[in-house]
N, C-alpha and C positions, 0 to 999 in steps of 0.2 A: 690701477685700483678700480675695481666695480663698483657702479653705482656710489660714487663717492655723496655726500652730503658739499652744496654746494654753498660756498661764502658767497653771498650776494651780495653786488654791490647795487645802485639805482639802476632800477629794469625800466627805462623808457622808451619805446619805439624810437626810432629815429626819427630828425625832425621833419622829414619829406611825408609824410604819412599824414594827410589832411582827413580828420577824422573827429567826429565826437566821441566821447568815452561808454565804456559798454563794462557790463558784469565783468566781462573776459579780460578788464584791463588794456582793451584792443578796439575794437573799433564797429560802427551802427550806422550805413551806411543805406541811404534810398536806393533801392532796385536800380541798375542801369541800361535802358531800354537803345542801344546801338546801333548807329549806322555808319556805314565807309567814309558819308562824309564828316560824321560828326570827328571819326577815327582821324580822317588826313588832315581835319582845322585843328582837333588837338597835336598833330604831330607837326605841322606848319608853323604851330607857337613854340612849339619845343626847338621846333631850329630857327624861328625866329631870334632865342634868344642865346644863339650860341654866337661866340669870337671866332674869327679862321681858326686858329689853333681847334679849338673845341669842334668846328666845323669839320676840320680834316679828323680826328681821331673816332666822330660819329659817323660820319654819311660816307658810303659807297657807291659805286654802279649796281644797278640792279641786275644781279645774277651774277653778280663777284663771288669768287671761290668763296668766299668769309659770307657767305649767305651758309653755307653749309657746311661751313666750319662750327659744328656746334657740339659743347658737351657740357656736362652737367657736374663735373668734380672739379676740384679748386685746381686751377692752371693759370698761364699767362691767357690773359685774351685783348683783342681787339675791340675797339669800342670806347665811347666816353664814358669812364665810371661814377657812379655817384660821387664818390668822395672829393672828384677831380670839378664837382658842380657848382656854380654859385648858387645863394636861395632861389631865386629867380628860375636857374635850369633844376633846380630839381622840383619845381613846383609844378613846371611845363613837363617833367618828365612824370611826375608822377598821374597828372593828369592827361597823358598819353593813357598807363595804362590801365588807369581808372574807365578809359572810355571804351577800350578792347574786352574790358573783363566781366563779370557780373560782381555785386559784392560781396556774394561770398567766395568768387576768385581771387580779388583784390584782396580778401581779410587773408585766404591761405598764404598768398605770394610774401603779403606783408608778416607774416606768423612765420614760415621759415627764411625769409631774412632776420628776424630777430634771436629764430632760434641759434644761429652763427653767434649770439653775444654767448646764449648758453651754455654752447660747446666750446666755445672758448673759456669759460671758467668752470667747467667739468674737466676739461685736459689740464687746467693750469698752463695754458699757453693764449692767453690773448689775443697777443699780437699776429696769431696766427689765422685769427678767425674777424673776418672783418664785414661787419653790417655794411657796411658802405662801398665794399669790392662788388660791387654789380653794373653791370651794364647794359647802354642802350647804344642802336645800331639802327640806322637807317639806308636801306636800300635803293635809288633811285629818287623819284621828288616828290612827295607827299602832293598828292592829287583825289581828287574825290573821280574826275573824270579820266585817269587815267592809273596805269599798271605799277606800284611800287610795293615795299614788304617793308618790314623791321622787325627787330628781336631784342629781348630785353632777356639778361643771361649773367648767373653765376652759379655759385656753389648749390647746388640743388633747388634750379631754377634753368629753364632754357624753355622760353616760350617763342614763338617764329611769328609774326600775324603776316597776310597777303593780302591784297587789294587788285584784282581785273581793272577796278574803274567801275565799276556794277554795284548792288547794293548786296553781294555777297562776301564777308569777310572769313577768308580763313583761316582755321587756328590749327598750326603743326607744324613738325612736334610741339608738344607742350607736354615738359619735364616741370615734375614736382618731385621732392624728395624728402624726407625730415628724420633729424638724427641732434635730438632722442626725438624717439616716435613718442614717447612719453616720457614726459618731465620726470626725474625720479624725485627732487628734493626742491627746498626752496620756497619761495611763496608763488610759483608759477608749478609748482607740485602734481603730476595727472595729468597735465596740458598734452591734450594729443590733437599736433593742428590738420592733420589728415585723416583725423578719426574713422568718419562715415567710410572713405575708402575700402578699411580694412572689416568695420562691423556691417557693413550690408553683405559682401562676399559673402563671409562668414557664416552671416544668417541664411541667405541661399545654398550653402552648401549642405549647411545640417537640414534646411528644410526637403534636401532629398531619400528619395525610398535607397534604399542598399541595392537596386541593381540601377538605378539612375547613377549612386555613385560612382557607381564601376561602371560607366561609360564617362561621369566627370572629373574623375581623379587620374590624373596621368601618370603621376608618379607618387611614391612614398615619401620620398624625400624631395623637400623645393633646392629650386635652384640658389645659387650663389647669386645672381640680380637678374634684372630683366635679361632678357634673351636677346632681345633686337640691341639693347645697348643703346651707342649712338650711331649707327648706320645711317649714312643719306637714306638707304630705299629700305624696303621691307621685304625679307623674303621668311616666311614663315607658315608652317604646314598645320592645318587645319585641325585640330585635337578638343576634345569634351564631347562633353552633350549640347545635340542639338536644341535648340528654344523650342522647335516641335516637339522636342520629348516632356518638355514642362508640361504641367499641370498650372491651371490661371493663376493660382493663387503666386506658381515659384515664377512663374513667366511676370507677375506684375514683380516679384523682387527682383530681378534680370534689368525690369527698366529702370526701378529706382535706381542700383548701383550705375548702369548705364548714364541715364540722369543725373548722379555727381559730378561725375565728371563735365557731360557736357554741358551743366549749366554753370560751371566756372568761366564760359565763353558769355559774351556779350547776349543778350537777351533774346536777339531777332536772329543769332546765326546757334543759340540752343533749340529755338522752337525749328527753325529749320532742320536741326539734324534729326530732331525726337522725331519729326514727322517723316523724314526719311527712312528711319529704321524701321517705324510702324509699318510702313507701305511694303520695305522690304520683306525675303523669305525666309520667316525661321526655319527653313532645312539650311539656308544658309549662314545663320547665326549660333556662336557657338561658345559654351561658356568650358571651361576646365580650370581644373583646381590640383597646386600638385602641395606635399607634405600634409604633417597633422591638421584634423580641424580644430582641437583644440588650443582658448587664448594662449601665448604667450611662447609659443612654440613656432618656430620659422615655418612660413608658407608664402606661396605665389599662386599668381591666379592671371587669368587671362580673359578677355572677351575680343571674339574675332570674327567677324565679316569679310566681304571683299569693298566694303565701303571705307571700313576703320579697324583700328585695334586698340586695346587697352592692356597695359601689360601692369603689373604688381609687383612687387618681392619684397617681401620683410624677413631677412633671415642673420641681416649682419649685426656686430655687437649684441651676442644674443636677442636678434629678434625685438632689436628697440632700432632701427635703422631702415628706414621706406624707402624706397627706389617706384616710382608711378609714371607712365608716362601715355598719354593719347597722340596714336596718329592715323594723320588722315592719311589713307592707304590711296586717293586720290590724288590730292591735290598739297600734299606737302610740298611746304615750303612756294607755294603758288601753281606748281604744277603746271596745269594746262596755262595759266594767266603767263607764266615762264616762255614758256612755246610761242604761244603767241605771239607775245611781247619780240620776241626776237628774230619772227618771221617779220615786221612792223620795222624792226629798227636793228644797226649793226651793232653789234658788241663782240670787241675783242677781247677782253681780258678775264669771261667768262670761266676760262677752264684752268686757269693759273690764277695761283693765291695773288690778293690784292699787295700790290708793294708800299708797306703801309708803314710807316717812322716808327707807329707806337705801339708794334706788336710785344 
């Protein structure tokens, strides 16, 4: 059935979500201004407070195959799940990724795990759709002073963070998805938790002259989802208009939407990236746009450097289904901080999945 009108039962976040109450029903959170250490004392409390059981099914060696075991659609995974948490671990977990994220990272991450209640009483399958099948993953030993990662991952969500041991944290991949992109019915009705995503594109696309878009439009029709998908690495060919072909006014929209995204990251490693892109060369910055511009109609969209990428695609369940993801074309998944690390120290089981009880 389309768009079916949905029986509501009690819509409350889950109760891991430490939060005051807001318009949205959701959550009004102070700015969180981040660093590596403050990242690995929040995640040192988070496995302070886990049992060996919960111990083994959360932590790994760092650069265990199950680092790069990541995808974004509901499957078996690895990792301590929320549901599997006492209060205690999920209070520590949540304030793990309170302290990696900005809060309006934190409100998205927490808006589509809620949306999972949604879709589960839009299908009339519940038990299929579960707030609480998500998890967190520790790689290595939460150090401020030295090399470990973690990921927090489920049904449209897979976000990766790294740590060197430096006051640089990295964030990638990081998967966001939301399905419905808007609420059709209900008293949560409109709710679109990835909004700006899709109406800055938007607004830049139409802000171009008709032969800007005929270097920005790549295709007629969008694709079926992101391109890269889940690939460990990135390989993908340069397409749109370049940011040199903008005019000020479309190049300052290029950054806001730029700017959504990166400021879902932690405060200190947003302002880092913004300032690296500015320094960068828009001949090498590039924006494309494929299918209709207008609402309501599937389209994808992309922005690409040789620093980062952003991919888009809303074209599934009529064009109410977002697929987004930011990666660092660097330093995914730790990258160089990977390298190092293992020139430093041996690790065998790097290149074989972890043999792990509770996959």
């Amino acid at each position: 059935m389309k768009n079916p009108t949905i029986s509501w039962r009690a819509f409350a976040l889950p109760v891991l979500i430490l939060a005051a109450t807001s318009a949205l029903g959701g959550v009004v959170l102070a700015g969180v201004s981040s660093t590596t250490d403050e990242v690995a004392s929040a995640a040192s409390s988070f496995v302070a407070t886990l049992d060996a059981e919960s111990r083994d099914r959360a932590m790994f060696p760092l650069g265990d195959a199950e680092q790069f075991n990541w995808h974004f659609v509901p499957r078996e995974r690895n990792g301590l799940p929320l549901k599997a948490m006492t209060l205690a671990q999920r209070t520590a977990a949540h304030q793990l990724l309170k302290s990696a994220l900005s809060s309006q990272g934190y409100l998205k991450a927490n808006g589509i795990i809620e949306l999972e209640r949604v879709l589960g009483i839009m299908e009339g399958r519940e038990e299929r759709r579960d707030p609480e099948d998500y998890y967190f993953a520790i790689f290595g030993s939460p150090a401020a002073d030295g090399a470990w990662a973690w990921r927090f991952e489920g049904h449209h969500i897979s976000m990766s963070f790294s740590s060197a041991g430096d006051d640089n944290l990295i964030t990638g991949p990081a998967f966001m998805g939301s399905n419905p992109h808007i609420v059709p019915s209900g008293p949560k009705a409109g709710l679109r938790v990835l909004a700006s995503e899709e109406d800055l594109a938007r607004e830049l696309v139409t802000m171009l002259s008709s032969s800007q878009r005929g270097s920005a439009v790549i295709a007629s029709e969008a694709y079926d989802d992101i391109i890269t998908g889940a690939e460990r690495t990135v390989d993908l060919a340069y397409e749109g208009i370049r940011a040199s072909a903008l005019d000020e006014a479309q190049r300052g929209q290029l950054d806001r939407l730029i700017g959504e995204y990166v400021h879902n990251m932690d405060d200190e490693s947003a302002h880092r990236w913004m300032e690296r892109i500015a320094a960068g060369s828009d001949d090498e910055l590039y924006f494309a746009w494929a299918g209709p511009t207008e609402a309501g109609e599937g389209h994808y969209y992309r922005v690409h450097s040789p620093e980062f990428l952003i991919e888009y695609d809303n074209t599934q369940n009529d064009a109410n289904h977002v697929h987004s993801v930011w990666r660092d074309l660097r330093d995914d998944f730790g990258g160089d901080v990977l390298r190092a690390h293992y020139e430093q120290a041996p690790h065998h089981n790097h290149e074989a999945p972890h043999d792990h009880p509770h996959r």
